[in-house]
Each structure stands twice: as C-alpha cells, then as structure tokens.
LUMVEXLUM-413251 format. One line per 3 residues: number of its first residue (from 1); their letters; for each residue x, y, z of C-alpha. Coordinates in Angstrom, 2 decimals, padded with zeros to 5 digits. Layout:
! residues N
NUM) a) X/Y/Z; ...
! end
This chain:
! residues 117
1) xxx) 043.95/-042.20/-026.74; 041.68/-041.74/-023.76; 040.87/-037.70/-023.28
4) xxx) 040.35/-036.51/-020.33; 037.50/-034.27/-019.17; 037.92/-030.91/-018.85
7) xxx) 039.16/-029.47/-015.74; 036.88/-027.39/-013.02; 039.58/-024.60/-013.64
10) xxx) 039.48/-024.98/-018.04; 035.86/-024.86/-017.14; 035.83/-021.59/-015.35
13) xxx) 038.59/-020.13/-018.13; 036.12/-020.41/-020.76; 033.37/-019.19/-019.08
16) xxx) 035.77/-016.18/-018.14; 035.85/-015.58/-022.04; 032.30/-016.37/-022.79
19) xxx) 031.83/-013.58/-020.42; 034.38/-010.81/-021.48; 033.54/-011.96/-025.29
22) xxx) 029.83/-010.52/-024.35; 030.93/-007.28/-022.59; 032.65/-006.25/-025.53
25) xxx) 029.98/-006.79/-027.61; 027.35/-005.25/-025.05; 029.77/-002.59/-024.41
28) xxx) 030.27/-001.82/-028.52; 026.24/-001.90/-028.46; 025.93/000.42/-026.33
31) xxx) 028.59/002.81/-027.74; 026.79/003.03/-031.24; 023.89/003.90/-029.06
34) xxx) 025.21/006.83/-027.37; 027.29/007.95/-031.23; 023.59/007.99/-032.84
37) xxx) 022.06/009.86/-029.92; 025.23/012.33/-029.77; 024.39/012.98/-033.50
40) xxx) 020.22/013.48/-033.08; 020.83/015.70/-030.19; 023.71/017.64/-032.55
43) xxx) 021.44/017.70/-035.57; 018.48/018.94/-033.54; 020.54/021.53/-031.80
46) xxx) 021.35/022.76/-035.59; 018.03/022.82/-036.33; 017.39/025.15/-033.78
49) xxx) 019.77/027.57/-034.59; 019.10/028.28/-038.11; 015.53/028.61/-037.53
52) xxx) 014.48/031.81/-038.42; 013.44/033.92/-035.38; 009.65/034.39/-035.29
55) xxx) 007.84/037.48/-036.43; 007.34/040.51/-034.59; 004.06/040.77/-036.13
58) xxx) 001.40/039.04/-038.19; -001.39/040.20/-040.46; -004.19/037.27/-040.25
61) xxx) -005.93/036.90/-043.51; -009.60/035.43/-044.61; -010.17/032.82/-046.73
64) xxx) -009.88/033.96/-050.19; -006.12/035.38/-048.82; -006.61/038.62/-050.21
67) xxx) -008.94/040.01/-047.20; -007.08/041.08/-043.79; -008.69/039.72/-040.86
70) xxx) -006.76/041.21/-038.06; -003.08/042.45/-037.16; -001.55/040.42/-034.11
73) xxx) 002.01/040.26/-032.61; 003.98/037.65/-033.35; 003.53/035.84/-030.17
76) xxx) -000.17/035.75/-029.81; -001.75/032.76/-028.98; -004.80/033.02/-030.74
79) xxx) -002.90/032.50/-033.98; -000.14/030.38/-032.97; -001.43/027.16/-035.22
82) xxx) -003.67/029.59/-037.54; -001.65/028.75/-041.03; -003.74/032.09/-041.81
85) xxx) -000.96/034.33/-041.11; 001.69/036.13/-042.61; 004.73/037.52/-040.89
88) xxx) 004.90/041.21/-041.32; 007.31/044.30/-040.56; 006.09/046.89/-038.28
91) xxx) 005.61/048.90/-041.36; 003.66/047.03/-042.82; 001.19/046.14/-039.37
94) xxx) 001.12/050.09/-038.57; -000.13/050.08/-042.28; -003.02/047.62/-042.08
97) xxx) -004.08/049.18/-038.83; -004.10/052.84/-040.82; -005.82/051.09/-043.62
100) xxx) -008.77/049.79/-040.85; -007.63/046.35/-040.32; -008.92/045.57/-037.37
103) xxx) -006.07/045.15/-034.12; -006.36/041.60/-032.42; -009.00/042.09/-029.28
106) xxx) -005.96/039.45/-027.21; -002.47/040.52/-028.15; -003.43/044.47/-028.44
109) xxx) -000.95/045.20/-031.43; -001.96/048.42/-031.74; -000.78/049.32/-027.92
112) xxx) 002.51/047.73/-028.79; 003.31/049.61/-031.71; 001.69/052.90/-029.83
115) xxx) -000.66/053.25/-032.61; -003.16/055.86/-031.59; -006.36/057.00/-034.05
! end
C-alpha cells in the first residue's frame, strides 16, 4: 500500500478551507462585536432619555445644610460640580431672594426671574 503525496491542487483545496474556516470565525467575531456595541450605544441612548431634565434653578446651601448660600439658575457654572445644591421651583428661588438670600454675582438669577427690591 504505497500512498501517494498529496497533490499541488489537494494542497491548495485545503488551504482554501483553512482560509474560509477563519473568515467565518473572524467574521462571527466581529459580529458579536458590533451586537454588544449596538446594545451600549442603545442602553446609553436610554439613559439619556429618562434623565430628568435639569433644574431651572438652584438654592446653594452652607455646610451645616440648613443655611442658604446663594440662589443660581440651573445652568450656572459656578455650581455645576458643587454637590451643595438643591434644585428648586421658581417659587421657591423668588422666595429665598425675598427672604435675603443672596442672588449668584455670575448667573444673575434675580434678572432672570425679574426680581426687583
């Protein structure tokens, strides 16, 4: 029983499904890759819209939390990162500015609720 060797063309047959065998796998790869970054960009895009919108306005406390530092709007910058602030309704900011809490010097809350005294 003598074998013989493989042929040039048996040769380039396997390599033909060495090579497809790969692709597939490369190609399933790469599919799980874009179905997991489909579903971070979907679960980030939720995120985003139940976020509650921001304040209109914020009342900046002191230290102790009971002691009102300032009134800003909610978009001031000075405040952005505080974690001293409380979101308030424009009630309750043209109330701490009647009861002499003191209107952000940056933001100007008191010109944007027209709060004249």
């Amino acid at each position: 029983m003598s074998e013989l060797p493989p042929s040039r063309l048996d040769l380039l047959l396997f390599a033909r499904r060495v090579v497809v065998q790969q692709a597939r796998a490369a190609l399933a790869q790469l599919d799980r890759w874009i179905a997991d970054e489909q579903r971070r960009e979907a679960e980030v895009r939720r995120g985003e819209e139940m976020r509650p919108a921001p304040p209109e306005w914020l009342i900046e406390r002191g230290l102790d939390k009971r002691n009102h530092v300032a009134v800003h709007t909610g978009d001031c910058w000075k405040v952005t990162r505080s974690g001293r602030c409380v979101g308030v309704s424009r009630t309750q900011a043209l109330d701490a500015l009647r009861h002499q809490v003191p209107a952000c010097t940056y933001c100007r809350p008191d010109t944007a609720l027209s709060f004249l005294e």
